[in-house]
PDB file as gemmi writes it, atoms N, CA and C in Angstrom:
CRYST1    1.000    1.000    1.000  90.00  90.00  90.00 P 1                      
ATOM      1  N   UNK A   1     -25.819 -25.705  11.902  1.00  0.00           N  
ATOM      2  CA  UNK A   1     -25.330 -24.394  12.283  1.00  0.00           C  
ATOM      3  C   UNK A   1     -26.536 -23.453  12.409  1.00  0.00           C  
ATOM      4  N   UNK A   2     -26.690 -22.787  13.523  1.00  0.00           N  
ATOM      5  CA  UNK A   2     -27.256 -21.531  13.726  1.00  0.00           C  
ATOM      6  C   UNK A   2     -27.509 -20.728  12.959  1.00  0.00           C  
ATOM      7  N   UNK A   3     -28.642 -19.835  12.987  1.00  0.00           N  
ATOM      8  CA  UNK A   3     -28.276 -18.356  11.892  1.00  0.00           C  
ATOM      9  C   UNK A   3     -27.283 -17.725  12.283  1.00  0.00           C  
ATOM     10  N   UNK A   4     -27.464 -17.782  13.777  1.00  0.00           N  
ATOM     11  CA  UNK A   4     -26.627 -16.958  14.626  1.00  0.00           C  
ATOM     12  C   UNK A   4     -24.920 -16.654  14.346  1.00  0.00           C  
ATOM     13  N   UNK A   5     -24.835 -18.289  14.006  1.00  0.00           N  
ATOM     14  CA  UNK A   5     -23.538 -18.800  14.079  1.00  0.00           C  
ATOM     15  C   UNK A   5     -23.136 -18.593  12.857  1.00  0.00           C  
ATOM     16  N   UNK A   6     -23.839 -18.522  11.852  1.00  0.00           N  
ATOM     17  CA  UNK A   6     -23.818 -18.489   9.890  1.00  0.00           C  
ATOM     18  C   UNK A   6     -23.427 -16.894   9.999  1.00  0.00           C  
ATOM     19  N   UNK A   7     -24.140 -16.179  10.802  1.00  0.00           N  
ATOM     20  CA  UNK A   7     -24.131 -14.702  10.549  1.00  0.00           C  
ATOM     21  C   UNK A   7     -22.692 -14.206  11.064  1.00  0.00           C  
ATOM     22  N   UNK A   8     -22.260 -14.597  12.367  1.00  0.00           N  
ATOM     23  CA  UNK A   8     -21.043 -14.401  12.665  1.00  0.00           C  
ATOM     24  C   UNK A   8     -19.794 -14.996  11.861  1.00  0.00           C  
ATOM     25  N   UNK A   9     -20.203 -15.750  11.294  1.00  0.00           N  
ATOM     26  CA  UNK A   9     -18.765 -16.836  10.199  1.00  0.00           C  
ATOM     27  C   UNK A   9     -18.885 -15.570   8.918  1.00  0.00           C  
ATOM     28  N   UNK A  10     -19.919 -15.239   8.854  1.00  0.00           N  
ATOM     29  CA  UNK A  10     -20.080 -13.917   7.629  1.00  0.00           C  
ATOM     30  C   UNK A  10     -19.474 -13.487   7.688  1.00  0.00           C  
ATOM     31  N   UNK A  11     -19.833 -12.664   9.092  1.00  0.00           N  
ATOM     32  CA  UNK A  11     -18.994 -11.263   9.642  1.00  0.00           C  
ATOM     33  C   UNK A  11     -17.493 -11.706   9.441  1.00  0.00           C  
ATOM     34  N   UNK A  12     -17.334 -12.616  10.012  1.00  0.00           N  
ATOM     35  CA  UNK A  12     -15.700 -12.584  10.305  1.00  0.00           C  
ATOM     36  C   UNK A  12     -14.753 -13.063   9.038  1.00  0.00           C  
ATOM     37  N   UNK A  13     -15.514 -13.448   7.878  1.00  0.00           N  
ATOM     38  CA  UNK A  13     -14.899 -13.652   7.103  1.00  0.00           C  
ATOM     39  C   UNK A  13     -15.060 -12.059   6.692  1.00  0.00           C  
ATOM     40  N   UNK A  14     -15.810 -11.100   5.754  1.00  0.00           N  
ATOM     41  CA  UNK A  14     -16.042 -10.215   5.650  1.00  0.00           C  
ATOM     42  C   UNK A  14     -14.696  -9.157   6.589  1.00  0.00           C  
ATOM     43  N   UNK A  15     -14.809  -9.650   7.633  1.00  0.00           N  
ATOM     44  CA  UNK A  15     -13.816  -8.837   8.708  1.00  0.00           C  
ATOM     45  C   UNK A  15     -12.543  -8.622   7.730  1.00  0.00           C  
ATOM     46  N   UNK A  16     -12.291  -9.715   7.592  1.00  0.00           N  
ATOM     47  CA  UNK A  16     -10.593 -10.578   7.362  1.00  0.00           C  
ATOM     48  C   UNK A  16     -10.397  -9.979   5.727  1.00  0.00           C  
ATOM     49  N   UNK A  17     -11.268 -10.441   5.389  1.00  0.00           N  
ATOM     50  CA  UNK A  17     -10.899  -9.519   3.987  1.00  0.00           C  
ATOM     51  C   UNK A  17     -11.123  -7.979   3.678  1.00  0.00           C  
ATOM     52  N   UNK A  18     -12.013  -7.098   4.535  1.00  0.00           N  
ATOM     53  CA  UNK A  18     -11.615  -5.737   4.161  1.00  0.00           C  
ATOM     54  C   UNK A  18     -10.385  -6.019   5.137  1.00  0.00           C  
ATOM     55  N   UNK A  19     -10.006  -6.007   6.454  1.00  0.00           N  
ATOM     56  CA  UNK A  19      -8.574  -5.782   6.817  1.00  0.00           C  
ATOM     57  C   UNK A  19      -7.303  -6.203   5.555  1.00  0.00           C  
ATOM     58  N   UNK A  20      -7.404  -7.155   5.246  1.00  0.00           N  
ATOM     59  CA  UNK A  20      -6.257  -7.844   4.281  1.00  0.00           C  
ATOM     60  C   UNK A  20      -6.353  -6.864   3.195  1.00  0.00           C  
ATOM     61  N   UNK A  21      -7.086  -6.473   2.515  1.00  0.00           N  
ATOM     62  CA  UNK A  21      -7.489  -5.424   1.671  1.00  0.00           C  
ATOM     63  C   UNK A  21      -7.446  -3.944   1.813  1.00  0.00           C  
ATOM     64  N   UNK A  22      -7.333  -3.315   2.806  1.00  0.00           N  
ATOM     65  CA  UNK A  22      -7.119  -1.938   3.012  1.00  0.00           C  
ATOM     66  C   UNK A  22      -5.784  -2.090   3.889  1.00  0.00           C  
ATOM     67  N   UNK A  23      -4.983  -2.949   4.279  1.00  0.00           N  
ATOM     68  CA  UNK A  23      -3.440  -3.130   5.444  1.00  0.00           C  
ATOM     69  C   UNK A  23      -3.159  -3.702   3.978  1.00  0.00           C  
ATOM     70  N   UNK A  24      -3.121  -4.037   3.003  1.00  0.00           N  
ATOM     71  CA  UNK A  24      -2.395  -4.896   2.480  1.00  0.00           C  
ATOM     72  C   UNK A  24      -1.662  -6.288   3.227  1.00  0.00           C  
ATOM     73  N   UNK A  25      -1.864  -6.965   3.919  1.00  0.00           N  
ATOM     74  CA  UNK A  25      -1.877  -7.869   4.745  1.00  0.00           C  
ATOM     75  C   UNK A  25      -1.963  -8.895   4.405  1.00  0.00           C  
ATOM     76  N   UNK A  26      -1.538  -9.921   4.334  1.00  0.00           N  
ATOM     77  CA  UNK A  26      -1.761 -11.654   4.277  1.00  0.00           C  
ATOM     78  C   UNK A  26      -3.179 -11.680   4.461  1.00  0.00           C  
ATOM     79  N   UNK A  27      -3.712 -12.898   3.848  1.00  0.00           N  
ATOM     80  CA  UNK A  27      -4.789 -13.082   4.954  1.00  0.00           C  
ATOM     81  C   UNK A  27      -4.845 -14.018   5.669  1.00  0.00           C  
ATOM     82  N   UNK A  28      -3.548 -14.896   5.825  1.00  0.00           N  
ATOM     83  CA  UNK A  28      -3.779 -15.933   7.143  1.00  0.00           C  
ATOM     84  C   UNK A  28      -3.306 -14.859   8.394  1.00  0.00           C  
ATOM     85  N   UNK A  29      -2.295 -13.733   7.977  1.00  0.00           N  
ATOM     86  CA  UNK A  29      -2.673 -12.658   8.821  1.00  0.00           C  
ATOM     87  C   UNK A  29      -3.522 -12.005   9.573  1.00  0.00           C  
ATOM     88  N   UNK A  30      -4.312 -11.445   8.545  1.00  0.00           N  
ATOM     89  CA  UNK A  30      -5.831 -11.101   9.059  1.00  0.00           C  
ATOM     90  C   UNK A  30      -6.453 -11.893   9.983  1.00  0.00           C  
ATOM     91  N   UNK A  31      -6.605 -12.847   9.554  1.00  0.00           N  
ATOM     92  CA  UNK A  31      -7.152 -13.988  10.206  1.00  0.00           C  
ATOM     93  C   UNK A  31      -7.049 -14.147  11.936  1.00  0.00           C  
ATOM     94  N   UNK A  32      -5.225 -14.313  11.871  1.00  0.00           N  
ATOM     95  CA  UNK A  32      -5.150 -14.196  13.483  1.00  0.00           C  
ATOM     96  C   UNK A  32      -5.356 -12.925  14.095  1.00  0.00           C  
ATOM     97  N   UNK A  33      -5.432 -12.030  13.188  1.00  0.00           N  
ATOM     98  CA  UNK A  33      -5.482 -10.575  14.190  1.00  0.00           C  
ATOM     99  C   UNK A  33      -7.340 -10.578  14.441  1.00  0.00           C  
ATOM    100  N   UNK A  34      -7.617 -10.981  13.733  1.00  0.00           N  
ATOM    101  CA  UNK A  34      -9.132 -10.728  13.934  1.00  0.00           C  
ATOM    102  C   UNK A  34      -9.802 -11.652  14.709  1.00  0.00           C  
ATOM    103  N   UNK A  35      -9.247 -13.190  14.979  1.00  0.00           N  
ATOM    104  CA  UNK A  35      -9.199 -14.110  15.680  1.00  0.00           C  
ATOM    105  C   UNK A  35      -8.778 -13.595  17.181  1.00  0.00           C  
ATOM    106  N   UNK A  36      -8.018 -12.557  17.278  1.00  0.00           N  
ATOM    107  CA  UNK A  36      -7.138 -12.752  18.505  1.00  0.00           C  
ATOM    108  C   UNK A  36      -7.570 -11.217  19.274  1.00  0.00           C  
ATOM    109  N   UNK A  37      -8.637 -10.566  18.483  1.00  0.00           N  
ATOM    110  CA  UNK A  37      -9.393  -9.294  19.095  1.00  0.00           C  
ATOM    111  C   UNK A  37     -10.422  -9.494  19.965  1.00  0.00           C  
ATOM    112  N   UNK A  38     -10.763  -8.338  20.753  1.00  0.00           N  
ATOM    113  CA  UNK A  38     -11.834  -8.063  21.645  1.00  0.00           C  
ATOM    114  C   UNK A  38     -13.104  -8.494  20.549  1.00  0.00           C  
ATOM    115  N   UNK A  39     -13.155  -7.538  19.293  1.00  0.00           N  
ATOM    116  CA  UNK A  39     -14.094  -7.412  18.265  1.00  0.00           C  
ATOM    117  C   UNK A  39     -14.629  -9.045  18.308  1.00  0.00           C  
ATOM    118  N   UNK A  40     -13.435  -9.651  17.973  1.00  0.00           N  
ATOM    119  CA  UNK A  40     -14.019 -11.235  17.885  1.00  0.00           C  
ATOM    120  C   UNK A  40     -14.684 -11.712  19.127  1.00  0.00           C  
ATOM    121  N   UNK A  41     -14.530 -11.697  20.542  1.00  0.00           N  
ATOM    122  CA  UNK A  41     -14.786 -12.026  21.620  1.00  0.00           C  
ATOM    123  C   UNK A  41     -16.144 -11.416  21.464  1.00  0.00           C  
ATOM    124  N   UNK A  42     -16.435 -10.063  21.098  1.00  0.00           N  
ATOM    125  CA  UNK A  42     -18.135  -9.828  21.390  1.00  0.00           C  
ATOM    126  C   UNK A  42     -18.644 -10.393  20.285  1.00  0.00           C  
ATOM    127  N   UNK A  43     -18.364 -10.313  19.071  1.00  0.00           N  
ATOM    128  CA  UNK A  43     -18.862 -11.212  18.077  1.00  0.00           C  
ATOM    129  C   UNK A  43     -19.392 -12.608  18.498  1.00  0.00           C  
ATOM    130  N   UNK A  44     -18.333 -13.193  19.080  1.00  0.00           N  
ATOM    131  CA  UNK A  44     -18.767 -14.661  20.124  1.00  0.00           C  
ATOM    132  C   UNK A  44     -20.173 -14.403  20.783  1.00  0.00           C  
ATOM    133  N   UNK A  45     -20.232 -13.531  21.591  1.00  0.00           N  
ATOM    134  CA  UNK A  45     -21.311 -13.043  22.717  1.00  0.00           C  
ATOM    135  C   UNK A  45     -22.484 -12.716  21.890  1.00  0.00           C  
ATOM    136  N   UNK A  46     -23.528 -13.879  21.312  1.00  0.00           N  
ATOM    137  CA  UNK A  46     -24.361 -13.500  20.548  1.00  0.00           C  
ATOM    138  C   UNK A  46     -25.405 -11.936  21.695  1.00  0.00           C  
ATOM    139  N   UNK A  47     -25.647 -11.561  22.932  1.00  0.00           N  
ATOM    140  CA  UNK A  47     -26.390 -11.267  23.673  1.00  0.00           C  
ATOM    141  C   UNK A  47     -25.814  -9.548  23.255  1.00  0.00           C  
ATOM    142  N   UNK A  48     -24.748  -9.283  22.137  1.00  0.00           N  
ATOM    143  CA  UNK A  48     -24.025  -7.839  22.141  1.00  0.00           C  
ATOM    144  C   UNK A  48     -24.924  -7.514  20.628  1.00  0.00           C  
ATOM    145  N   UNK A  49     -25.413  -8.371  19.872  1.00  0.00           N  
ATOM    146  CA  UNK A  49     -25.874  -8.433  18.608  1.00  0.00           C  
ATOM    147  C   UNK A  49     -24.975  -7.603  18.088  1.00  0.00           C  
ATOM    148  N   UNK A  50     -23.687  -7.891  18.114  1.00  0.00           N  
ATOM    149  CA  UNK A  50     -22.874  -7.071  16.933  1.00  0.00           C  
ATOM    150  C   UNK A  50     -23.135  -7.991  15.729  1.00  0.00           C  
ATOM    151  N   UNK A  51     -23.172  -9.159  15.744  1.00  0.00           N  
ATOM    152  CA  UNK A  51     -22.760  -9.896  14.733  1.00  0.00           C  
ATOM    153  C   UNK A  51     -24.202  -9.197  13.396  1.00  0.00           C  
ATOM    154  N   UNK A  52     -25.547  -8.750  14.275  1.00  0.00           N  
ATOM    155  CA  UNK A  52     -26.249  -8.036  13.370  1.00  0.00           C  
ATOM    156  C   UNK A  52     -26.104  -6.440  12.726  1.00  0.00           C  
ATOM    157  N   UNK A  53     -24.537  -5.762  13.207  1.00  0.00           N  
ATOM    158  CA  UNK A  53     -23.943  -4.435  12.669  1.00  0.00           C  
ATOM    159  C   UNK A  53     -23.634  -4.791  11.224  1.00  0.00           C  
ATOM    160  N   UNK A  54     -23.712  -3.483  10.415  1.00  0.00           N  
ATOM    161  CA  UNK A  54     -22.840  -3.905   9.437  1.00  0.00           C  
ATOM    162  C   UNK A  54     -21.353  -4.353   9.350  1.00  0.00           C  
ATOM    163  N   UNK A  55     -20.995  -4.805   8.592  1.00  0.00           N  
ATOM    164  CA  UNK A  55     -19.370  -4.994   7.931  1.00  0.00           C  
ATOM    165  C   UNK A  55     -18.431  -3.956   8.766  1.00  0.00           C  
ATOM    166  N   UNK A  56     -18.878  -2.929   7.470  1.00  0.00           N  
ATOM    167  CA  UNK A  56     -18.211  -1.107   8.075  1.00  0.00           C  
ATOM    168  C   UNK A  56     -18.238  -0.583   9.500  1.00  0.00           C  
ATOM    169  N   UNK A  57     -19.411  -0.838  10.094  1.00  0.00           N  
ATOM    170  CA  UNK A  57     -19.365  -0.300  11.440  1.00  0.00           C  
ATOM    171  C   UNK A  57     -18.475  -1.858  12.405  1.00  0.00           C  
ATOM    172  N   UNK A  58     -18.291  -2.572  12.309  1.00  0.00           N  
ATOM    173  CA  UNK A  58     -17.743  -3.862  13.228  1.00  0.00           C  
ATOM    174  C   UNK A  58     -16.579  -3.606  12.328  1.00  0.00           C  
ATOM    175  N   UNK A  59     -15.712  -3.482  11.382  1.00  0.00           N  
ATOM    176  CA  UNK A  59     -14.411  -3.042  10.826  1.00  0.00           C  
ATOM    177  C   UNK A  59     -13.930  -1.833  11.519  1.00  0.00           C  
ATOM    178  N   UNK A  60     -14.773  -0.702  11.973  1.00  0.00           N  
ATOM    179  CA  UNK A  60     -14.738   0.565  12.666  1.00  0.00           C  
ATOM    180  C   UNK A  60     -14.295   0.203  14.129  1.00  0.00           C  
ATOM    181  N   UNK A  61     -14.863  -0.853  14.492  1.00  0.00           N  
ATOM    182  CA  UNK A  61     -14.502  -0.958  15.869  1.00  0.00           C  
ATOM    183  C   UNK A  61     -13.530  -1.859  16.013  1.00  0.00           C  
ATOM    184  N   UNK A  62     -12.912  -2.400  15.081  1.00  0.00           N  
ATOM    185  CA  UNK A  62     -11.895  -3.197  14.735  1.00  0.00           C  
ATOM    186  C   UNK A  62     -10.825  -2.328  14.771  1.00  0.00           C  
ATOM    187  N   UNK A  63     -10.752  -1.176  14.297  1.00  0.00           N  
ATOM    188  CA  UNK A  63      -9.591  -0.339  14.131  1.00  0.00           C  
ATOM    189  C   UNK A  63      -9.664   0.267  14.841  1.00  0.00           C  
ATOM    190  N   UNK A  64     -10.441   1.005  15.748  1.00  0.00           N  
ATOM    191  CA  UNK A  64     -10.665   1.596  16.813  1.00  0.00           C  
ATOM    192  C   UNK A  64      -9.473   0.863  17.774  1.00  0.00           C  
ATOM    193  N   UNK A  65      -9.738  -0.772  18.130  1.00  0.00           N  
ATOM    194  CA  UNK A  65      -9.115  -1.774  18.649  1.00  0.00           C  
ATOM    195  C   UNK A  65      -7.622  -1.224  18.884  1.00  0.00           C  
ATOM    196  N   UNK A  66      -7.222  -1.892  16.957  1.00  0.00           N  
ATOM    197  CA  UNK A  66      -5.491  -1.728  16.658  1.00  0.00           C  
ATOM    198  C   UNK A  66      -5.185  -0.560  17.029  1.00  0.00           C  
ATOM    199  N   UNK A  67      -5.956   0.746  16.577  1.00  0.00           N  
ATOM    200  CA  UNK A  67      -5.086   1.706  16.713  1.00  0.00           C  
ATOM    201  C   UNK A  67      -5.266   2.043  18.467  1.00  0.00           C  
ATOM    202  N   UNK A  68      -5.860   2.020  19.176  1.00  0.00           N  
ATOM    203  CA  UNK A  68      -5.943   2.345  20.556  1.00  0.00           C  
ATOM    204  C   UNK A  68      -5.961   1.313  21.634  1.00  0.00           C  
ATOM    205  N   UNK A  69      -5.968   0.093  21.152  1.00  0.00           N  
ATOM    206  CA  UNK A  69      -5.571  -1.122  22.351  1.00  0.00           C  
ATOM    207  C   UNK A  69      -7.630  -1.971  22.830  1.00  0.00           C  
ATOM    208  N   UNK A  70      -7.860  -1.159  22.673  1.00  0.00           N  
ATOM    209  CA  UNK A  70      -9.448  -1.539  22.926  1.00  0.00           C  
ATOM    210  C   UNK A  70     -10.656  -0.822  21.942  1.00  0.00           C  
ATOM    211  N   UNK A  71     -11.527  -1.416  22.503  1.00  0.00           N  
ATOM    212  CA  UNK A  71     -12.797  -0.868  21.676  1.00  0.00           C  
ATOM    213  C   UNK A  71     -13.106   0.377  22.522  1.00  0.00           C  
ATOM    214  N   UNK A  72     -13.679   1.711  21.098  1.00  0.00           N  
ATOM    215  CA  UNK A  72     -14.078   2.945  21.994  1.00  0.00           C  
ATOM    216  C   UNK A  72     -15.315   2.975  22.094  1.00  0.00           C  
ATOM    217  N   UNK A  73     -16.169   2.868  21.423  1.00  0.00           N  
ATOM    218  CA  UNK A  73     -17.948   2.952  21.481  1.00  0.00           C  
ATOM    219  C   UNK A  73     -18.173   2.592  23.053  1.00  0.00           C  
ATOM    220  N   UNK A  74     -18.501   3.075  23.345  1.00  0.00           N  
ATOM    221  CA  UNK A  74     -19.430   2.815  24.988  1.00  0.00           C  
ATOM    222  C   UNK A  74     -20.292   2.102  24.706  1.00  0.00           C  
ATOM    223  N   UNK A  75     -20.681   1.791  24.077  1.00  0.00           N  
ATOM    224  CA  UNK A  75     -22.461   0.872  24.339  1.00  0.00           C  
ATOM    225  C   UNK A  75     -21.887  -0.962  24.139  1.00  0.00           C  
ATOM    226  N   UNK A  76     -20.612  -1.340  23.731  1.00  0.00           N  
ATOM    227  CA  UNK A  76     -20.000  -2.337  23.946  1.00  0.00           C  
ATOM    228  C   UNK A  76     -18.953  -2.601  24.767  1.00  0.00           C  
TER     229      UNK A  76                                                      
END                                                                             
């Protein structure tokens, strides 16, 4: 495995548990919602280097997501 790839399995675990943790949420829940986001798709796209944002700011654009249908930041 990649760093690349180690760093994003971070992130997305990290993802899944503040969501499950602040929604009160399952976390095989979490899981698919965070699986089934834009957030995850650029996460994929090592060339967006989100996977090098913090936690908090890639959770930010996570909710950005749910609550408005897409990501708002312009620079992604």
């Amino acid at each position: 495995m990649s760093r690349e790839e180690q760093m994003i399995e971070y992130m997305v675990q990290d993802l899944v548990e503040i969501l499950s943790e602040t929604s009160g949420m399952e976390y095989d829940f979490a899981m698919k919602i965070i699986y089934s986001s834009e957030v995850y798709d650029k996460l994929m796209e090592p060339g967006t280097g989100l996977y090098r944002e913090s936690p908090g700011y890639v959770y930010g654009l996570l909710q950005d997501e749910l609550n408005f249908g897409h990501i708002v930041q312009a620079e992604l």
